[in-house]
Wavefront OBJ file of the C-alpha trace (Angstrom):
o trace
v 0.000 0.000 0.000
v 1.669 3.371 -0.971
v 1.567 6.113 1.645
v -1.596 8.181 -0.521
v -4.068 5.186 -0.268
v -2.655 3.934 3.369
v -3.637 7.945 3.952
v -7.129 7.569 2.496
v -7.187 4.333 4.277
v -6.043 5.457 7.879
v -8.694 8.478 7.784
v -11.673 5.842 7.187
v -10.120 3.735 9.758
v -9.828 6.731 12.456
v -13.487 7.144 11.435
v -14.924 3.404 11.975
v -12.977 2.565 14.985
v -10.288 0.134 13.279
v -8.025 -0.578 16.519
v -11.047 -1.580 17.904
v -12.101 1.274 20.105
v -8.933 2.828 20.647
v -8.690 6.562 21.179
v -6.672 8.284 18.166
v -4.803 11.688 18.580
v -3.786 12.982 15.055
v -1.295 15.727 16.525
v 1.565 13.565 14.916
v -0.293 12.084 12.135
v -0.426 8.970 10.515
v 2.980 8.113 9.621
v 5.943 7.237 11.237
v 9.026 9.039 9.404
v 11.031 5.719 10.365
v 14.126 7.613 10.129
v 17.836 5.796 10.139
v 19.142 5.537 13.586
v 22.312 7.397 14.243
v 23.411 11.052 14.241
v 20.241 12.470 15.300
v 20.721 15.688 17.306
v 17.289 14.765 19.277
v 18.845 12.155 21.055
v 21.416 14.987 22.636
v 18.894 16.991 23.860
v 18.931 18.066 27.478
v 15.536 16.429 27.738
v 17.249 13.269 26.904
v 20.296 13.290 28.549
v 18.408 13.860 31.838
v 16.038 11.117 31.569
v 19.305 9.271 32.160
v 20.347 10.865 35.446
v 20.426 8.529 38.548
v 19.723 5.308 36.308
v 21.979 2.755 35.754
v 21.789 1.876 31.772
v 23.077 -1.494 32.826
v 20.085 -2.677 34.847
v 17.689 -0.872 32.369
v 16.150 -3.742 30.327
v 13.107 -2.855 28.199
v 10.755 -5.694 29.628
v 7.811 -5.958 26.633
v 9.174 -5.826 23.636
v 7.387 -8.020 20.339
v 9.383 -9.729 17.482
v 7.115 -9.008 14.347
v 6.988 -10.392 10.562
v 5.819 -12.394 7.919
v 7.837 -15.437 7.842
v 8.733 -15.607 4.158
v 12.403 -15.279 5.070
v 12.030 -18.946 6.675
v 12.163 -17.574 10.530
v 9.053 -19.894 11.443
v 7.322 -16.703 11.474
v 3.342 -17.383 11.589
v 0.609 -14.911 10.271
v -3.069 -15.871 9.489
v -3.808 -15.343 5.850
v -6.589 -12.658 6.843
v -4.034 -10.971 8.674
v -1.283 -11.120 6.210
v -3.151 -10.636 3.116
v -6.078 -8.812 4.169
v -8.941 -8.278 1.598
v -11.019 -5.716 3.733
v -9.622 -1.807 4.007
v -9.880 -2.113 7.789
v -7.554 -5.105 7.876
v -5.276 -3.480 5.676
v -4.894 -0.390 7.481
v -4.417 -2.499 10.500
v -1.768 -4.708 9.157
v 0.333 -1.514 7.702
v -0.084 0.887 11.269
v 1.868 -2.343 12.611
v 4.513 -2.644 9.991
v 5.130 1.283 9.537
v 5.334 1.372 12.955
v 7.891 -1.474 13.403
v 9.650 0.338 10.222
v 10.219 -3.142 8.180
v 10.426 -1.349 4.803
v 8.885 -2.170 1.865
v 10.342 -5.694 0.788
v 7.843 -7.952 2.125
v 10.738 -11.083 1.460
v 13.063 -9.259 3.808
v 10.856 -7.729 6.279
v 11.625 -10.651 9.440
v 15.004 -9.476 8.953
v 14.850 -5.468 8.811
v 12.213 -5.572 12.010
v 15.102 -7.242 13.980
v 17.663 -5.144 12.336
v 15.677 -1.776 13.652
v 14.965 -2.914 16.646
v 18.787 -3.532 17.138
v 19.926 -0.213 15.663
v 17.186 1.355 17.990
v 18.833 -0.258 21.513
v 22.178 0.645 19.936
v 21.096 4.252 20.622
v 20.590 3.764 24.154
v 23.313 4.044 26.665
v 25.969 1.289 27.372
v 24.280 -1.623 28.989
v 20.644 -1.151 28.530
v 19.085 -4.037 26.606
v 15.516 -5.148 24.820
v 13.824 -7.900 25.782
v 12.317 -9.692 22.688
v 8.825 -11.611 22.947
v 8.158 -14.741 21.285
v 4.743 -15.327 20.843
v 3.113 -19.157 20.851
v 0.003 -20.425 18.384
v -3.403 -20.796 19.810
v -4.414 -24.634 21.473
v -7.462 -25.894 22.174
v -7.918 -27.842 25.423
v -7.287 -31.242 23.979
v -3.227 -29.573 23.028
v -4.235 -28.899 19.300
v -2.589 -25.831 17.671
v -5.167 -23.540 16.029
v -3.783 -21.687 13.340
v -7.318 -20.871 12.255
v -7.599 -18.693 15.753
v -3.824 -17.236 15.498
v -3.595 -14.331 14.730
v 0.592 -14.184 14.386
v 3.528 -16.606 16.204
v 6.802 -15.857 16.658
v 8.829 -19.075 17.258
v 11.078 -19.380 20.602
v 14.015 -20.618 18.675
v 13.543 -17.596 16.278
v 13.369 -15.348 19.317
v 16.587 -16.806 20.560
v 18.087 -16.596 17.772
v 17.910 -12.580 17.191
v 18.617 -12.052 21.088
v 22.314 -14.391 20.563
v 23.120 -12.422 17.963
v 23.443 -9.019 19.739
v 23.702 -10.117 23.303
v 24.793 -7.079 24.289
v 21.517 -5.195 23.517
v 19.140 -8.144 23.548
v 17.851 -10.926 25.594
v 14.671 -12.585 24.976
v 10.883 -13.540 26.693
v 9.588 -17.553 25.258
v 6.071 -18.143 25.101
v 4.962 -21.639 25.512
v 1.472 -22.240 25.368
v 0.025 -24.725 28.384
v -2.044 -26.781 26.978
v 0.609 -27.987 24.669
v 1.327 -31.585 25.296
v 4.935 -30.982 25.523
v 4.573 -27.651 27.724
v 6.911 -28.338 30.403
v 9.838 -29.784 28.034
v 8.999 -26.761 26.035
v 9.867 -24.475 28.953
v 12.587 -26.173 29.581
v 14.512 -26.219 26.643
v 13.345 -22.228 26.368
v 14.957 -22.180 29.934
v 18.451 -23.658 28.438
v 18.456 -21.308 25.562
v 18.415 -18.225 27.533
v 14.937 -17.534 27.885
v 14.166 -14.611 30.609
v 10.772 -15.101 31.333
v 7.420 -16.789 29.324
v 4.821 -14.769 27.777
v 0.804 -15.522 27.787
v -1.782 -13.623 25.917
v -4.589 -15.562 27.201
v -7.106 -13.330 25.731
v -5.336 -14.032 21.952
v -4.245 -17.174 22.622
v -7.105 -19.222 24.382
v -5.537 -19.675 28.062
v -8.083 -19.897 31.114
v -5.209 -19.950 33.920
v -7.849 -21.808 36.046
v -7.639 -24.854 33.491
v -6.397 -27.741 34.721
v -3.737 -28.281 31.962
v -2.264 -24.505 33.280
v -1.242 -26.724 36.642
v 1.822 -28.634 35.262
v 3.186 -25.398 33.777
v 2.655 -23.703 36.836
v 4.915 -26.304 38.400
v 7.615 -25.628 36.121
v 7.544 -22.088 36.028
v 8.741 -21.832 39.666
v 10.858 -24.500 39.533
v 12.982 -23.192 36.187
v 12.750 -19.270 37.947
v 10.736 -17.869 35.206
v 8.354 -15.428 35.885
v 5.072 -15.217 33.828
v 4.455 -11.905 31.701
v 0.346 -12.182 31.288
v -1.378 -9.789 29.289
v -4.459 -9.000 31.708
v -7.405 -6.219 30.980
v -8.878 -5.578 27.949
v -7.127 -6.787 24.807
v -7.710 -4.549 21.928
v -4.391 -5.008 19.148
v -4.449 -9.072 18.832
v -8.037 -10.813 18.300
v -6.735 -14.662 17.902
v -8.425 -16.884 19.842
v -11.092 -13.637 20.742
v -11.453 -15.027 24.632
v -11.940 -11.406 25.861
v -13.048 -13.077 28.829
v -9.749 -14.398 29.843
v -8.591 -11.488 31.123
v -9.659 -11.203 34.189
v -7.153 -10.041 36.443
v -8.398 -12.087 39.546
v -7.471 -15.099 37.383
v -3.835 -14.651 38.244
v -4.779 -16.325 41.156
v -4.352 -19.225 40.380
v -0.105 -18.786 39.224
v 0.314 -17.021 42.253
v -0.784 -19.457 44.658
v 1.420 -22.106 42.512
v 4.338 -19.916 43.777
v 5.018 -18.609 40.298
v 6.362 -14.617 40.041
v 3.645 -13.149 37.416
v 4.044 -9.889 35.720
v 0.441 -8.162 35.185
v 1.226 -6.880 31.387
v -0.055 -3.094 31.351
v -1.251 -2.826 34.982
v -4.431 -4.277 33.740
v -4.860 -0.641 32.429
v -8.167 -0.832 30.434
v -11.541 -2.125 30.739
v -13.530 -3.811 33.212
v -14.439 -7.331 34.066
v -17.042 -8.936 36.694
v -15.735 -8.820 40.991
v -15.720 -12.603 40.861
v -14.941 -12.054 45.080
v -18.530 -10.190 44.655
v -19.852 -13.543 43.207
v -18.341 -16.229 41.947
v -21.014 -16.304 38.446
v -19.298 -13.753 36.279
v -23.063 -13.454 34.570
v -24.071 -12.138 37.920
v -21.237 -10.646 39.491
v -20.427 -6.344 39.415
v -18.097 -5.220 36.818
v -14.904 -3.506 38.084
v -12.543 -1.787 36.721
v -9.255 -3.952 35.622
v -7.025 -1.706 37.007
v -8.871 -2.094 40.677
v -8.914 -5.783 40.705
v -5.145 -5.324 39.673
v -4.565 -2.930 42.788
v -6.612 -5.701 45.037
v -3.942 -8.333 44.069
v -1.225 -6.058 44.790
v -2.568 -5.464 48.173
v -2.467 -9.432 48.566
v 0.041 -9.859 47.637
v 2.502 -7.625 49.132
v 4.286 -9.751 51.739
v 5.211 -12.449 48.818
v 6.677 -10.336 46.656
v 5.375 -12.411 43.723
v 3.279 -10.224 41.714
v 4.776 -7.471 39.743
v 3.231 -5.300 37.097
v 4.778 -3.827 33.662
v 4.134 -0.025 32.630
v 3.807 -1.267 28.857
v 1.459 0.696 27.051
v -0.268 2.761 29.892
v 0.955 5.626 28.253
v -1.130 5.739 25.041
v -3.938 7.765 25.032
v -6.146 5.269 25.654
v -5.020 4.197 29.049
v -3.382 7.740 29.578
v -5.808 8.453 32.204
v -4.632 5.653 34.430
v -1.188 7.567 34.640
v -1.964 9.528 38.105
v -2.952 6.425 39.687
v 0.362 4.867 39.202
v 2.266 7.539 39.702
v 0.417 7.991 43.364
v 1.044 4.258 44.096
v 4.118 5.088 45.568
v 3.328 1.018 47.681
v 3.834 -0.542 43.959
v 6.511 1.078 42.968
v 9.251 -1.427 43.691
v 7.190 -4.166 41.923
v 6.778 -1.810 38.515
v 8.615 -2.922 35.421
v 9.035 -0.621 32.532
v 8.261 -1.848 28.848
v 7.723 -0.029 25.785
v 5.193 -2.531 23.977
v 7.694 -1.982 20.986
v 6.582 -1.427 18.053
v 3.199 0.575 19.710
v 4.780 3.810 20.691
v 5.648 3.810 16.677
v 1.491 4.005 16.115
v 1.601 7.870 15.903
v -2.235 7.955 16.648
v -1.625 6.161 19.549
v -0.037 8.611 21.513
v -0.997 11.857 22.345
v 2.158 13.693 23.796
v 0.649 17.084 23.848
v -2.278 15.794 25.956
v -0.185 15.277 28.762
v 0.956 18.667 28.567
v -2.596 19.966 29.016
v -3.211 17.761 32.031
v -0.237 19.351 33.516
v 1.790 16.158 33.968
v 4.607 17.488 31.500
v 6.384 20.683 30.593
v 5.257 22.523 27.086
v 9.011 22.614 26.621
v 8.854 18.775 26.596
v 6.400 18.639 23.718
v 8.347 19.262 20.234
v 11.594 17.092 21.758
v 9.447 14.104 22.463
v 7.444 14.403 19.324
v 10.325 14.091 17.559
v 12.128 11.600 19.192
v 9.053 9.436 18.405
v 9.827 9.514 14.671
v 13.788 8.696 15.230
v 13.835 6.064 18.406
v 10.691 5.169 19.993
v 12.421 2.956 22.225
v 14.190 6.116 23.956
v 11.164 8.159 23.371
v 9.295 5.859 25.293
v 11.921 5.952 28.233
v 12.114 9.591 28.118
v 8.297 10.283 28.460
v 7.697 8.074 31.537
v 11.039 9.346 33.163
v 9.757 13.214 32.434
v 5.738 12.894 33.375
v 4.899 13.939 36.949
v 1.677 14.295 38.854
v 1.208 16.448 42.356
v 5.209 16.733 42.352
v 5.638 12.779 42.346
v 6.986 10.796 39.351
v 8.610 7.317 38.842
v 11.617 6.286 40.445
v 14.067 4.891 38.928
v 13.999 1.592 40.292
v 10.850 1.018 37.958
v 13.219 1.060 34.859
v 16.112 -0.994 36.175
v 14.010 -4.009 35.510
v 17.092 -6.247 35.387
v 16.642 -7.112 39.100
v 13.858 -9.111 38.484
v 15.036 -10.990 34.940
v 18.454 -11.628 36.498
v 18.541 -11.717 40.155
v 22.312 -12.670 39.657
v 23.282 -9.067 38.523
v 25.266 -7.771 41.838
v 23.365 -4.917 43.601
v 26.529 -2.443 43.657
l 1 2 3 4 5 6 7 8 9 10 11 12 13 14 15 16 17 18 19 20 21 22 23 24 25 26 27 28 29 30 31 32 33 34 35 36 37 38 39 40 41 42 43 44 45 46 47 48 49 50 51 52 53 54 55 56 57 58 59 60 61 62 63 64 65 66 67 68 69 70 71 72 73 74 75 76 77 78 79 80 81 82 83 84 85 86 87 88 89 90 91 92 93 94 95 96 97 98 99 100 101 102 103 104 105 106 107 108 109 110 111 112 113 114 115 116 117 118 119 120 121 122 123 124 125 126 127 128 129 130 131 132 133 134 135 136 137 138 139 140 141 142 143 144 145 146 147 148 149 150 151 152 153 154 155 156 157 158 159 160 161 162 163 164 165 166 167 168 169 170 171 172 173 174 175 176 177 178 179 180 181 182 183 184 185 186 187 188 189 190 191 192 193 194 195 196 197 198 199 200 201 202 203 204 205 206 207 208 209 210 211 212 213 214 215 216 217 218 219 220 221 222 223 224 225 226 227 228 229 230 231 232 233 234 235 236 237 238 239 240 241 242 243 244 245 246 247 248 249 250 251 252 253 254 255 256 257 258 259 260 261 262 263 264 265 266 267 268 269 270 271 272 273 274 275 276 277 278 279 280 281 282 283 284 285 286 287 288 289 290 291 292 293 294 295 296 297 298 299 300 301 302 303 304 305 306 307 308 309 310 311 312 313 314 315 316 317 318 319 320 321 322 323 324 325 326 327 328 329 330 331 332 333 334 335 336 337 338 339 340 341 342 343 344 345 346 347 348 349 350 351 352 353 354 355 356 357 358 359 360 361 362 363 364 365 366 367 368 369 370 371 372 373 374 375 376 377 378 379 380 381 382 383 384 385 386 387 388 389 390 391 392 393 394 395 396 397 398 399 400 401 402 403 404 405 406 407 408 409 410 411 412 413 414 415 416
């Protein structure tokens, strides 16, 4: 699609809604400029060099970052055919907001490769040390352990995943995702566990996982015995359909890893939507709805003495969980269980973000505004970073603590 009809495109999507009910700010426009890493004199700015100030770049890893592609280069790369050749405009604008933002390029044969290749030359921008942590992303099973291409939306293979992260391990390491009703789940985590894998990624919204099935229980079991914590999408899921279980995303669900003694990572805070109190009553049919984010706090509160439930700050920036931006800041009880992620390639969606409207809620300086519009177009990685470390509300912001995430992914890393 050439950048006149993905234009024409975009504005009918803005109009019907095609990210599925996200809010759109058009105060950056449609397009990212993808512009070549290096040289930039945005990334000097003062802005930037003091988002850096009392962090330690070597304990900064980026905690939610996706792999993205088409697979024709051989990577084991999966996307549904209505995703990767999409006949309706919606789809199509859909499919080319991710890949502008993600900056592929144009050669469809080569794009696996350039996605990696940007996301490398992106971290190389950062400062000595600080890394990206690459997600692998598992096909849809049924209960019985079938896969389901037919209700995937897009894989990314483990051994892919490892593959790009051994290849620049100085500015990568990499997140598996094994789905748990495989048959072969727990040698699956363990061979991801030998290769270097951080953590494992569920989507269980996308990919079809009720963490109260009984086939979740063996994986449970190996998750705390292998140390790897569980990075679970909870909330509202609004950029992958898949499987389309929105109601697997209850946060109260998590239960049922934390009681196994596994250390879970709520993905986004469970920043958006609501789902029923099941404490209220146990029949989600009859049960109050809540808001995500509340059940979310309600676990934290639980679980504070155990230290096994951590959220990630992925995402709650865009303008449609924006609002839940105060809250966290005013947590000042979570913040030594916050994790900072970027939700790479997202902050490269320029109608996701709305930079100036944090201006106008007074939770950033004007000045602020044209450096980290710009950054967006040249690193979103760092613009990503820079925003969080620069937003304040009532004279409180985010230590840094919450961005030296490497404590948690490698509890081996000395503390001095």
């Amino acid at each position: 699609m050439n950048r006149r009809r993905f234009l024409q495109a975009a504005t009918a999507a803005a109009a019907a809604g095609v990210l599925a009910g996200c809010r759109f700010s058009l105060e950056q426009g449609f397009f990212n400029e993808c512009r070549a890493p290096g040289g930039h004199r945005v990334m000097r700015d003062r802005l930037v060099r003091a988002a850096w100030d009392g962090v330690d770049a070597r304990r900064v890893w980026d905690c939610h970052a996706h792999l993205f592609g088409n697979g024709r280069a051989g990577t084991g790369i999966y996307l549904n055919p209505g995703f990767d050749r999409p006949s309706t405009l919606a789809a199509q604008v859909r499919r080319s907001m991710f890949l502008n933002a993600a900056c592929g390029g144009e050669d469809e044969d080569r794009l696996d490769g350039a996605v990696a290749q940007r996301i490398a030359h992106l971290a190389d921008e950062l400062p000595p040390g600080a890394k990206v942590m690459l997600l692998a992303f598992d096909f849809t099973h049924d209960p019985d352990g079938r896969r389901r291409e037919d209700l995937t939306t897009f894989a990314v293979p483990d051994a892919y995943a490892a593959r790009v992260a051994r290849e620049r391990p100085d500015r990568l390491e990499w997140i598996a995702s094994v789905h748990p009703y495989r048959r072969d789940a727990v040698a699956a985590l363990e061979s991801a566990k030998a290769a270097g894998a951080r953590a494992v990624k569920w989507l269980p919204q996308a990919m079809g996982i009720d963490l109260a099935h009984p086939r979740c229980r063996d994986s449970f079991d190996a998750l705390r015995r292998l140390g790897l914590p569980l990075l679970v999408h909870v909330g509202e899921e609004q950029a992958v359909e898949g499987a389309g279980r929105h109601d697997l995303g209850n946060p109260l669900a998590l239960r049922h890893a934390l009681r196994a003694g596994v250390r879970v990572v709520a993905a986004h805070c469970a920043s958006l939507g609501e789902s029923p109190d099941l404490d209220a009553d146990a029949d989600p049919a009859r049960a109050p709805r809540a808001r995500n984010i509340d059940l979310f706090a309600r676990l934290m509160r639980e679980t504070r003495d155990s230290g096994l439930l951590h959220g990630d700050l992925s995402a709650v920036t865009q303008a449609n969980r924006a609002s839940v931006v105060p809250e966290i800041i005013e947590a000042s009880a979570w913040h030594g269980r916050l994790l900072n992620g970027t939700d790479y390639p997202l902050p490269g969606i320029m109608p996701l973000f709305s930079v100036k409207g944090f201006a106008r809620a007074g939770m950033l300086d004007e000045s602020a505004v044209p450096v980290l519009s710009e950054l967006r177009h040249v690193n979103p990685l760092a613009f990503d970073f820079v925003l969080k470390r620069a937003l304040s509300w009532r004279g409180a912001r985010l230590p840094a603590a919450v961005f030296e995430t490497r404590r948690f992914f490698d509890p081996a890393f000395p503390e001095a």
